[in-house]
N, C-alpha and C positions, 0 to 999 in steps of 0.2 A: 555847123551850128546846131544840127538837129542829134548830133551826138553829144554835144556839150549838154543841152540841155537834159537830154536823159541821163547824163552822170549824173546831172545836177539834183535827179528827181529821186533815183536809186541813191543818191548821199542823202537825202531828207528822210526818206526812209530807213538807210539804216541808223541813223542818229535817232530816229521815232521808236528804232526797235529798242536799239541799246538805254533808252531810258525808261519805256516799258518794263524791259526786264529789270534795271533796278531797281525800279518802285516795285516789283514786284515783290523780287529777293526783299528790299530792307520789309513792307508792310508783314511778309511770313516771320522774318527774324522779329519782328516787335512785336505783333502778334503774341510768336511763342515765349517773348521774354513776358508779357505783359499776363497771358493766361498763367505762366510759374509762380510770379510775384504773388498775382493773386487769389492762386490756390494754397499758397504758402502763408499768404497773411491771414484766409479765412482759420486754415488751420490752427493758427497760433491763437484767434477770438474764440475758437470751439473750444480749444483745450483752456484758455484762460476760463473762459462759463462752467467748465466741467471742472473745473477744480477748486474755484470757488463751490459751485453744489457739494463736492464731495466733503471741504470743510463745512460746512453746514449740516451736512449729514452728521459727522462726528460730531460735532456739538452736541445736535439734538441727540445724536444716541449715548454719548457721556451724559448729556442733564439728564434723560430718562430713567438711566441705570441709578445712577447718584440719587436721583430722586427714590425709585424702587429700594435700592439698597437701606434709606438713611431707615425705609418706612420696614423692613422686614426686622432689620436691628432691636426695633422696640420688642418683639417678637421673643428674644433673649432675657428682658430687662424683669427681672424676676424681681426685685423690690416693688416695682410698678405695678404689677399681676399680685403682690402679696398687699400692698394699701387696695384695690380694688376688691379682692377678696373679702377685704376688713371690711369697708364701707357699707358692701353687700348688706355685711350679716349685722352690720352694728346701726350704720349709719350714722358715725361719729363727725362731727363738725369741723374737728381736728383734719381728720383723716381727707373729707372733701374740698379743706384749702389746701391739700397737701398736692392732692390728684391735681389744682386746678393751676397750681404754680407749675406742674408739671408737665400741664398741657398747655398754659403759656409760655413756659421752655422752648419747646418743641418747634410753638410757629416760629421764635425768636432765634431759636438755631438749624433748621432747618428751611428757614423762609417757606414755611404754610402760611397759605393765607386764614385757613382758618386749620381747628380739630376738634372734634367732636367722638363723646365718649358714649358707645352703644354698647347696649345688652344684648345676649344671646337672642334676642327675639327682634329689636332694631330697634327699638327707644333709645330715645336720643335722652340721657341721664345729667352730660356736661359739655358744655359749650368756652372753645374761649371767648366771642362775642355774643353767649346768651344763643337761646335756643326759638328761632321764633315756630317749626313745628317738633312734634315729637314723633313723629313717624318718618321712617326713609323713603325716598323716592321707590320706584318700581326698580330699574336697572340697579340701584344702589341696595336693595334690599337681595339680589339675586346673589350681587358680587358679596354679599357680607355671608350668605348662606355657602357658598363656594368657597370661602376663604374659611369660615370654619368649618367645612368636611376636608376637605386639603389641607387644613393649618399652615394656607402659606399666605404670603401678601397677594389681591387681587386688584388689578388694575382697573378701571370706569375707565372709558375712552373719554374722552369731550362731546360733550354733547347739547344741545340749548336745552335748558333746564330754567324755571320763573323762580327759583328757590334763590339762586344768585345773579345778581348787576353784570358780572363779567366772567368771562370765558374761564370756564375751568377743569381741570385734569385732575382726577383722585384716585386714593388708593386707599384699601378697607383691609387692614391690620388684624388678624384675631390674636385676642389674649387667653391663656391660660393658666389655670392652678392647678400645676402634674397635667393629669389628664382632663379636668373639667372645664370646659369651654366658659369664660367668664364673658366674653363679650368680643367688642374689637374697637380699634381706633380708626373713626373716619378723616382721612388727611386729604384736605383740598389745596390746592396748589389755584393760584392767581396766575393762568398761563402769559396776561400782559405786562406780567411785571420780570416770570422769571424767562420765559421761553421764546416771546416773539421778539425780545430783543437779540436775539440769537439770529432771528430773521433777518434781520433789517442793517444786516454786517457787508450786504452785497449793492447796496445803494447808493454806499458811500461814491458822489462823484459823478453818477449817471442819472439822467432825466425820466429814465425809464426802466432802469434795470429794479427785480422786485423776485421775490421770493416765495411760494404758496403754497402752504402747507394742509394737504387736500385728503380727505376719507370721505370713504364713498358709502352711501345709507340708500341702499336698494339698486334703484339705476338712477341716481342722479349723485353727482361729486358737489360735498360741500366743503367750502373751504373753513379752513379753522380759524387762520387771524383776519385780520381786518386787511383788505386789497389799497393799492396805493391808488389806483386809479379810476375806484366804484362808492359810490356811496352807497356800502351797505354794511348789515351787522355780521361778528362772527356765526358759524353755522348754518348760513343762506344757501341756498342752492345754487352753485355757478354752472354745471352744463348737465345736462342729460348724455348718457351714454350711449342712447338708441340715438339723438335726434343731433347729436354735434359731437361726429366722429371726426370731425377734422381741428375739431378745437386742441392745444397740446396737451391741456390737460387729459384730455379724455383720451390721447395717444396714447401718452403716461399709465393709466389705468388699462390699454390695452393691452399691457406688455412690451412698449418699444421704450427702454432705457438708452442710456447715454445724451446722446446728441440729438433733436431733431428740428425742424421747423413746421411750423404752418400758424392760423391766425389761434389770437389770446381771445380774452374774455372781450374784449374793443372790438374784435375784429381787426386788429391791428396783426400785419405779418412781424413774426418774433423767432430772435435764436432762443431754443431753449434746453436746458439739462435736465434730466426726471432724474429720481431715486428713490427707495425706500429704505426707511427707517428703520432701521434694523428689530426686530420684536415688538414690532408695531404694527397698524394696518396704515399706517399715515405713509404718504407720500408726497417729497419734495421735489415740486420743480419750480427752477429758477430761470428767468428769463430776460428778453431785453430787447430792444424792438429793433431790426435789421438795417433801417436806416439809422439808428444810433451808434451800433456796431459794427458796421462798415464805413461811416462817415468819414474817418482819417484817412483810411486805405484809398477809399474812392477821392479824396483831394489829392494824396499822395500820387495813384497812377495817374490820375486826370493831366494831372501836370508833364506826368511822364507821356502820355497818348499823345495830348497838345504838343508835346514837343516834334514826336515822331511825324505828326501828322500835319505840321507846319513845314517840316522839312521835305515830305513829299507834297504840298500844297506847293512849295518852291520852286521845284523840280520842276511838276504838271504846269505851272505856270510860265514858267521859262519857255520850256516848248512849246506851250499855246502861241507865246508871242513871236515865237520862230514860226512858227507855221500861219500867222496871222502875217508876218511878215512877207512870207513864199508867195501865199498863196492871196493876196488883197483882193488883185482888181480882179483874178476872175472869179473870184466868191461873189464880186459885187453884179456880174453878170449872171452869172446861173443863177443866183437869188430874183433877180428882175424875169426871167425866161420862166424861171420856177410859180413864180407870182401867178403870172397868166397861166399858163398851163391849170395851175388849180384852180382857177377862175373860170376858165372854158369846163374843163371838168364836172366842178359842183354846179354848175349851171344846167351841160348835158345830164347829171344825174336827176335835176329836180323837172327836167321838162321832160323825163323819161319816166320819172315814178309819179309826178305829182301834176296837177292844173296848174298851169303859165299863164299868169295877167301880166299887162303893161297898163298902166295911167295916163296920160298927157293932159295937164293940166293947160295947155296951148288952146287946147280945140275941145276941153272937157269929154274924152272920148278915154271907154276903156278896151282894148283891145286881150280877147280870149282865144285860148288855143282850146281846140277839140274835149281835151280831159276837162278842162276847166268850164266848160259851158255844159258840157254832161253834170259835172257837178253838182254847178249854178240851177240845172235843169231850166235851159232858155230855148230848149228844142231848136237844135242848130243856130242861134244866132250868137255870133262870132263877136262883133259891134257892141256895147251900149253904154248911153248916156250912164250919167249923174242919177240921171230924175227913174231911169230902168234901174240901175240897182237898188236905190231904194224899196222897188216893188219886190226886192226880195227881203230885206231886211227887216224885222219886223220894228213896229215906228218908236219904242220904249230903247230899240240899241241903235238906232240909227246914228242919235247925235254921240255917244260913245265914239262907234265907228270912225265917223268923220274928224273928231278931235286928233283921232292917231294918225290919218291920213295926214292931216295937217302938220302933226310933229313932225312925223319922217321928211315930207316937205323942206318943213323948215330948218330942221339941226340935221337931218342925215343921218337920226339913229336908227337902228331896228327895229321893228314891233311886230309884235305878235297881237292879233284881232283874231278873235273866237267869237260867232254869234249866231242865229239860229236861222233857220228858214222860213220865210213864214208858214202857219199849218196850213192854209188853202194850197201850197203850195205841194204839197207833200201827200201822199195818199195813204202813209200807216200812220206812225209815229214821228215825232222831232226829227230831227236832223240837224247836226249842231256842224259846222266847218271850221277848222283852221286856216289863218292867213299868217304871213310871214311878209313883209316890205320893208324893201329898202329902196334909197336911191341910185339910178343908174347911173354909171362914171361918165358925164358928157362929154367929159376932153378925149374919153378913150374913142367917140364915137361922132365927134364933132357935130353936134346936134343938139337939139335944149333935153335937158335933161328930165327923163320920166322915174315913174315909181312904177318900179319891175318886183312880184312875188311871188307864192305859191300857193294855191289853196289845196286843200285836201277837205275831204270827208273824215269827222275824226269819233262820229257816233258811237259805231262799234268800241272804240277805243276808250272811249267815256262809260259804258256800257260796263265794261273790262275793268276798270278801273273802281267805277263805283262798288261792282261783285266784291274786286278784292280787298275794299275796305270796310265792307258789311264781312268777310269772313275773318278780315282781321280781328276787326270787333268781336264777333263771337269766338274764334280764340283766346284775346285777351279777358273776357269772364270767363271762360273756361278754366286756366289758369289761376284765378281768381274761386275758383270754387272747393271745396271738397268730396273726393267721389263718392265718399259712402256715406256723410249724411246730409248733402247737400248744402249745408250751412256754408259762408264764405269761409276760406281757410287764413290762414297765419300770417301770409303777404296781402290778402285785403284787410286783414286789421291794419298790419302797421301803417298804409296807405290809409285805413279811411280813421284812424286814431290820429295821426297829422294832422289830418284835415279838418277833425272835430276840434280838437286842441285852438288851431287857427280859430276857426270860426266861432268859440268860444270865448277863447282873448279878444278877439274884435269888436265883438257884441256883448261883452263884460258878463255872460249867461252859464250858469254852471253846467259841470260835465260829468255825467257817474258813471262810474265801469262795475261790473259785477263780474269777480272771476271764480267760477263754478268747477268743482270737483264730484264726481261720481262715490261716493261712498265705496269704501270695501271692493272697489271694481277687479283691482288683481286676483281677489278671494273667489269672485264672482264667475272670472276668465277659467281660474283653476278647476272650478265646481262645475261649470255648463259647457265650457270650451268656447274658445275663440268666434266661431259661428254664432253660435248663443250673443256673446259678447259683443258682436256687430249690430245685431238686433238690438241689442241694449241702447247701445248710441247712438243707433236711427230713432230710438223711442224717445231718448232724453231731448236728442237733437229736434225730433219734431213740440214736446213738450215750448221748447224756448222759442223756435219758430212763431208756434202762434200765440204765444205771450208779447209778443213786441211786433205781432203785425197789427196794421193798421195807424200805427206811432210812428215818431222818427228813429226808436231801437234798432240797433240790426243786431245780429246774433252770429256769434264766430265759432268753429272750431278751432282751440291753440294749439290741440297735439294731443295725442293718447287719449285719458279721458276728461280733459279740461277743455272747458268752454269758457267763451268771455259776452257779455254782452255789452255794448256799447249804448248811452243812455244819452241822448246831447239836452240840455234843457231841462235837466233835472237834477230837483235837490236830495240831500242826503237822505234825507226823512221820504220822500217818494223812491229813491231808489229802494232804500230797505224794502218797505210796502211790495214794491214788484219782486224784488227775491224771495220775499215770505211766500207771493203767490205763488213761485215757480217752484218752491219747497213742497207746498201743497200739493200743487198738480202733480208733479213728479212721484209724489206719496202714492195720490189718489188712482195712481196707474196701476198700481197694484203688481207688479214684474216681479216674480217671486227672485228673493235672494235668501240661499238656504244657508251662504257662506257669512252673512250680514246677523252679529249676535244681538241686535236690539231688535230690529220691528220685523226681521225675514221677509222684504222688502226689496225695491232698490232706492236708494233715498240720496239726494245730494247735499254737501256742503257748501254756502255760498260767503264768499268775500264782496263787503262791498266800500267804495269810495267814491266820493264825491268832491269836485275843488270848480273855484272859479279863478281860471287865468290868469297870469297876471304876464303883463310885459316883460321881459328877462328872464324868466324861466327858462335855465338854458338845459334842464331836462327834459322840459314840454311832457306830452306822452307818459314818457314811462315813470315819472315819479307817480303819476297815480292808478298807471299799472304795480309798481312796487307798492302804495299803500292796501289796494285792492288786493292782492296776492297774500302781504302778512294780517290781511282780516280772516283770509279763508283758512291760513296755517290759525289759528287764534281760535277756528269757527272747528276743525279736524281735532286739534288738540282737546279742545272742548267737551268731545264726544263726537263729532259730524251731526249730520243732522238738520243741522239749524244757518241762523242769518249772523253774521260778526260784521261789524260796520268799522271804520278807520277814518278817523279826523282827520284835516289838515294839520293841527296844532302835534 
């Protein structure tokens, strides 16, 4: 019989093995079919992303060329160059409806949005919609000088310019008679009529997929068309190069082409493709958000994994219930034997580390072991009443105390009692104890049943605990600050911009933000050096400090040399007022800047905005970080210097 049963016990076991090892072999084979599948599908979504960018590429660099070429051709057109000449010298009437049919030709067959006819010196002489100034912008006056010492066509990049409503790309033509420079042809091109339609070819179908076509003006990348998923204008600043190296764009600028990932302008993770534009500084990357571009693949394996892992869920199951079968009644034994043993156990453990009380609620008697009356400090007595613990309880926790007594009592749950000593009782400080009670198993013990726990001392422990959340605390401001000019940094704005926002909408009370630029500061780095430079931003940094102390202002570093200050409770007309003072003070400092061509000085820029809340604002925050931001761009452009204010409207 006792060989029977060992067949019986070595066949259980090798049936356990042989289906271990199946589920092993198939989980490795699905595994490696499941990691092929979908190292195969991701490849085929990269290469799909990357070859859409590549047709976009060619697009944009066919419309460029086509575009440059139609503009260089006029360059030949010697009828055109001989009425121009005429005009010059006569100024015949004839002659200047001749040019202007000419040069509404030109938008009409080359789709210009506008062109405009300059002289050798940059007067604006003909316009096909009328000329509202007569002189060239800066950039456009350089490219017209360039194009006539070169005689060829010079391109303007895009750039925000107040001259025109919408995004636009030009080329500055020179005309000549033989060798005499007569002038040249300014040709603006309407980039959202001819070029971001060329964008917007990788869209088709996808909820996220978008295209962005990005040049970089210093260290920050501005995009050129309008983004699908930001409400902002073309030529904004979407990342800094120093300060979001992980954004793709700014990969893209790093030099990593082809294929890459990491988070977008959202902070959203995205597959994306970079490239450049061929005789361009533009750069295109197209992208699409990774849960959009995976989604098929991932139902497609999903279904496949489910499968595999239903079939060994089958398996494991089967032989649970064989083994459930073997082995019943004595599981049910060694689980009972099991029981008490932990029971004897964690019992021995708590009367060996910690104070052992019993209750008897029979005879109102509570019964202490050794550690436990040391504790209590009852100078050896073992015994006491009801009415004796109380004398240690101080009388505010007493009825606490007693309520939990009574729970346990009555429903048999756990508790935990923490309560203090009294001071007479005690010769330094507090002393706080833990208890722990439950009810005793009467049937295991045949006897009325008590409330059996443990006390400890848990002072030190409290002690311990309170340290390490006063150092918590001073960690979390820590992180919350800025090292080098003490002002809070960029994650306590966003934190305390939430919260004004809230507390603003709630209270119907307006909120101003002022975001501040240091003038000329890169000029200033170059001139004194970086050391220099720190100083400068301790100086400005303390300037706005004590501007908005004693207020409910706080004052932010954002990064580099921009600050923000935060204003809750005030209107637009006050907020101005305190930028103008912080403009002053900042003057009045006097911090020589030798790099700075107006006052040699160091002087700030300020942006400021003001809004009151409203419900549903589902930008909160940062739309009047965005107005405050394009007051100070407004306030730079300007001259620097001075205060720019931004409406809601």
């Amino acid at each position: 019989m006792h060989k029977l049963q060992q067949y019986k016990d070595k066949h259980l076991w090798h049936v356990i093995a042989v289906v271990v090892i199946v589920q092993v072999v198939l989980a490795w084979a699905g595994m490696h079919v499941y990691t092929e599948r979908e190292l195969r599908y991701r490849h085929q979504i990269e290469s799909g992303l990357k070859s859409n960018n590549d047709r976009v590429l060619q697009s944009l660099a066919k419309w460029r060329s086509s575009t440059l070429a139609a503009a260089e051709s006029l360059m030949d057109d010697r009828l055109f160059a001989h009425a121009l000449s005429r005009w010059l010298v006569q100024h015949d009437a004839l002659v200047r409806d001749d040019l202007e049919n000419r040069l509404r030709s030109l938008t009409e067959r080359n789709e210009f949005a506008k062109v405009l006819l300059l002289d050798a010196e940059g007067r604006i002489l003909l316009a096909t919609a009328g000329a509202e100034e007569r002189t060239l912008p800066e950039r456009e006056q350089a490219a017209l000088q360039q194009a006539l010492l070169q005689a060829q066509a010079v391109v303007v990049e895009p750039y925000r310019q107040a001259q025109f409503a919408y995004p636009t790309f030009s080329v500055l033509t020179p005309l000549y008679d033989g060798l005499q420079p007569l002038g040249a042809l300014w040709m603006v091109v309407d980039l959202r009529a001819n070029l971001f339609p060329l964008l917007n070819a990788i869209q088709q179908g996808s909820a996220t997929a978008e295209s962005m076509l990005l040049q970089r003006e210093g260290l920050d990348v501005v995009h050129i068309n309008s983004l699908r998923h930001r409400i902002s204008q073309p030529f904004e600043r979407l990342a800094s190069v120093e300060q979001d190296d992980d954004l793709v764009a700014v990969q893209a600028f790093a030099g990593i082409r082809g294929v890459l990932y990491g988070p977008d302008y959202r902070r959203q993770q995205v597959l994306a493709a970079s490239g450049v534009v061929p005789d361009s500084p533009w750069l295109l990357v197209s992208k699409i958000d990774v849960t959009e571009a995976f989604a098929h693949d991932q139902r497609k394996e999903g279904v496949f994994l489910g499968l595999l892992i239903g079939i060994s869920a089958l398996l494991m199951l089967s032989t649970v219930l064989y083994w459930i079968w073997r082995t019943g009644q004595r599981e049910h034994v060694l689980k009972i034997e099991l029981e008490n043993h932990m029971k004897w156990l964690e019992r021995a453990q708590k009367t060996a580390l910690l104070g052992f009380f019993s209750i008897d609620f029979s005879n109102r008697k509570i019964e202490l072991s050794p550690m436990a009356a040391e504790i209590l400090g009852t100078q050896g007595q073992l015994q006491l009443t009801f009415s004796d613990l109380a004398r240690y309880i101080p009388a505010e926790q007493t009825k606490r105390t007693l309520r939990k007594l009574l729970k346990v009592r009555r429903f048999g749950t756990v508790q935990k009692i923490e309560f203090d000593l009294r001071p007479q009782l005690t010769q330094s400080h507090t002393h706080m104890l833990e208890c722990w009670c439950e009810m005793e198993d009467a049937a295991a013990y045949d006897q009325t049943a008590k409330i059996i726990g443990t006390i400890q001392d848990i002072t030190q422990r409290k002690a311990t605990d309170q340290a390490l959340e006063k150092y918590r605390t001073l960690l979390e401001h820590q992180v919350r600050k800025d090292s080098l000019t003490g002002l809070s940094n960029r994650r306590a704005l966003d934190e305390a911009l939430d919260q004004a926002w809230e507390h603003a909408m709630r209270d119907s009370q307006p909120l101003a933000v002022l975001v501040i630029d240091i003038d000329h500061f890169k000029s200033y780095n170059d001139h004194y050096g970086h050391l220099q430079g720190d100083v400068c931003l301790q100086q400005v940094a303390h300037v706005l400090e004590q501007q908005v102390q004693g207020g409910d202002g706080s004052a932010f570093r954002f990064g580099g040399e921009e600050f923000v200050v935060l204003l809750p409770n005030t209107t637009l007309a006050q907020a101005e007022q305190i930028a103008c003072h912080l403009c002053q003070d900042v003057q009045m400092q006097g911090l020589a800047n030798a790099a700075a061509p107006e006052v040699q000085v160091v002087t700030i820029s300020v942006g400021v905005a003001s809004v009151t809340p409203r419900t549903g604002d589902c930008l909160g925050g940062r739309s009047l970080m965005a107005m405050a931001d394009a007051a100070l761009y407004q306030a730079k452009s300007a001259g620097r210097n001075q205060v720019c204010v931004q409406t809601a409207d």
